[in-house]
C-alpha positions in Angstrom: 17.0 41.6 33.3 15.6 38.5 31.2 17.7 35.4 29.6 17.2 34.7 26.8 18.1 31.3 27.1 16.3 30.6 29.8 12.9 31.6 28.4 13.4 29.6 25.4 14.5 26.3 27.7 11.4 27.0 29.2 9.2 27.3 26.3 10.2 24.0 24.9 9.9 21.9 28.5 6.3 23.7 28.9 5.3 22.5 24.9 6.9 19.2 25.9 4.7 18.8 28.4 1.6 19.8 26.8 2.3 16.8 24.3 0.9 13.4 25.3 3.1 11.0 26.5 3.7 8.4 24.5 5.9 5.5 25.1 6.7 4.8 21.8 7.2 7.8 19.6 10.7 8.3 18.2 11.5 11.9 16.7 10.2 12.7 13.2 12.7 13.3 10.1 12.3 16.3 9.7 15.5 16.5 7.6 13.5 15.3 4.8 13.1 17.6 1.3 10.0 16.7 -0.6 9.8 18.5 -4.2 7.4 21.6 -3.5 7.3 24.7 -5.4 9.0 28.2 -3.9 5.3 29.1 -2.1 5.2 26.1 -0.7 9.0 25.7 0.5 8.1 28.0 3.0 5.3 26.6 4.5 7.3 23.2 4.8 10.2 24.8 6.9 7.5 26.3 9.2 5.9 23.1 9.7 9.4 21.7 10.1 9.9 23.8 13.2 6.5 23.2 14.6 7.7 19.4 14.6 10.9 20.0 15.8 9.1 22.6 18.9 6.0 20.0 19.5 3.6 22.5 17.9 1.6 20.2 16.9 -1.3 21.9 15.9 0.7 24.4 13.8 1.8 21.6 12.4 -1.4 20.0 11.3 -2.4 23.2 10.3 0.0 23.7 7.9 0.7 19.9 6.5 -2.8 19.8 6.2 -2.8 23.1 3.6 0.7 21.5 2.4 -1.1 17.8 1.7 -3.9 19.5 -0.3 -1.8 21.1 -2.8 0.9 18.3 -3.2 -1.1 15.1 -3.0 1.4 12.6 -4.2 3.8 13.3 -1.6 4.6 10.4 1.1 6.7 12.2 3.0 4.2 15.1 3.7 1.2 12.0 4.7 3.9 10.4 7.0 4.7 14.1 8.5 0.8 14.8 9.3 0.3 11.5 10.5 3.1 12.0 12.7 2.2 14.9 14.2 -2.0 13.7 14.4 -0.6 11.0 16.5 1.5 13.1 18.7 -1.4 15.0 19.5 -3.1 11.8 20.3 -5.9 11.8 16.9 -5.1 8.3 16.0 -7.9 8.0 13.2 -6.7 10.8 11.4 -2.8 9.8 12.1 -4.1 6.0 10.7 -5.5 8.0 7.9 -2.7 9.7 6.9 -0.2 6.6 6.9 -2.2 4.7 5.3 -2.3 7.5 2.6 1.5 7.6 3.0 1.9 3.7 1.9 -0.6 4.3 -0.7 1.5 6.6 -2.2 4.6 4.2 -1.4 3.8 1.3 -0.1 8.0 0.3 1.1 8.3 4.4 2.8 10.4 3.7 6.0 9.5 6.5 8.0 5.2 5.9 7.2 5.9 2.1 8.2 7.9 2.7 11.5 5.4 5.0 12.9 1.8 3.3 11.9 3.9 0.4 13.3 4.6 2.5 16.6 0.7 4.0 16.6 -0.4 0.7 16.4 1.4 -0.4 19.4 0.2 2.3 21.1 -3.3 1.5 20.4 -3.2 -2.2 21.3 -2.8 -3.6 17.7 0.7 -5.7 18.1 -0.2 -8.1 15.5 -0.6 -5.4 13.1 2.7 -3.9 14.0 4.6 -6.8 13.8 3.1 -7.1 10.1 5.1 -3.5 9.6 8.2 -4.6 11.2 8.0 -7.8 8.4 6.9 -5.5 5.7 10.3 -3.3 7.3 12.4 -6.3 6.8 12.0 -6.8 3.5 12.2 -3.5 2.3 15.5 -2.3 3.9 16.8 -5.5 6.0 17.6 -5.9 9.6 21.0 -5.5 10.1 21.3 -2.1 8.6 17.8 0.2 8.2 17.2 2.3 11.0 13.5 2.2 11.0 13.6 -1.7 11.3 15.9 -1.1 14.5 13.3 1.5 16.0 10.1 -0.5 15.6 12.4 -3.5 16.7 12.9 -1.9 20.0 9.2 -0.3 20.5 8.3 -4.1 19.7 10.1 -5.6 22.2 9.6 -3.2 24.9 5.9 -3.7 24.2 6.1 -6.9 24.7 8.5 -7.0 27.9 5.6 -4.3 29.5 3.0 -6.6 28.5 4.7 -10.1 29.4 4.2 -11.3 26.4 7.1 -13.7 24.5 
């Protein structure tokens, strides 16, 4: 006799730890709704759950077809960048921010995790330019991003010694 349950606890601790692990990463918004026909509705809620089960190459795979055919969307750039730089592909996840803040250069969720990627790659100067750039768009006291990248920040820096 099988459990359910049980098989699907363990089928998200194994594709947990097939991720990298990566101090900073905070979970993706996947609640967001960017404006795509019917056709491509679909894909977006199956790309939703690959976020949301670490399947990040299903993921890639399928913001990557999503991207192509809706290239004005922020949202869908942040989401692919995300999930590149789950898997650990920082030029692509760079590449895909960057497109992101093209696109809209205030977008909370694109500026909190370049700001995280860049933390993890050694580049604290250039995430503390997003955490500024963060400031200014939504304020300290009350934008959730600012908060997140805040924290990565300082635990960066308290890993690193560095005041």
């Amino acid at each position: 006799m099988t459990n359910p349950g049980l098989w699907a606890a363990m089928l998200v601790l194994w594709l947990g730890a097939a991720t990298p692990a990566l101090a900073y990463g905070t979970a993706p918004n996947v609640d967001i709704k960017p404006n795509l026909e019917d056709r491509d509705a679909a894909t977006f809620q199956q790309a939703r759950q690959a976020v949301q089960f670490k399947d990040w190459d299903t993921a890639i795979t399928l913001l990557s077809d999503l991207t192509r055919r809706n290239d004005r969307s922020a949202d869908l750039e942040n989401m692919l960048g995300y999930s590149y730089r789950m898997r650990g592909r920082y030029a692509e996840a760079f590449a895909h921010y960057d497109k992101a803040l093209t696109l809209d250069p205030a977008h909370k969720g694109a500026l909190e995790y370049e700001g995280e990627a860049y933390l993890e790659t050694n580049q604290l100067p250039k995430a503390e330019r997003h955490l500024s750039t963060l400031r200014a768009a939504c304020g300290a006291q009350t934008c959730q991003e600012y908060a997140l990248l805040k924290g990565a920040i300082d635990r960066y820096k308290s890993k690193a010694s560095i005041n």
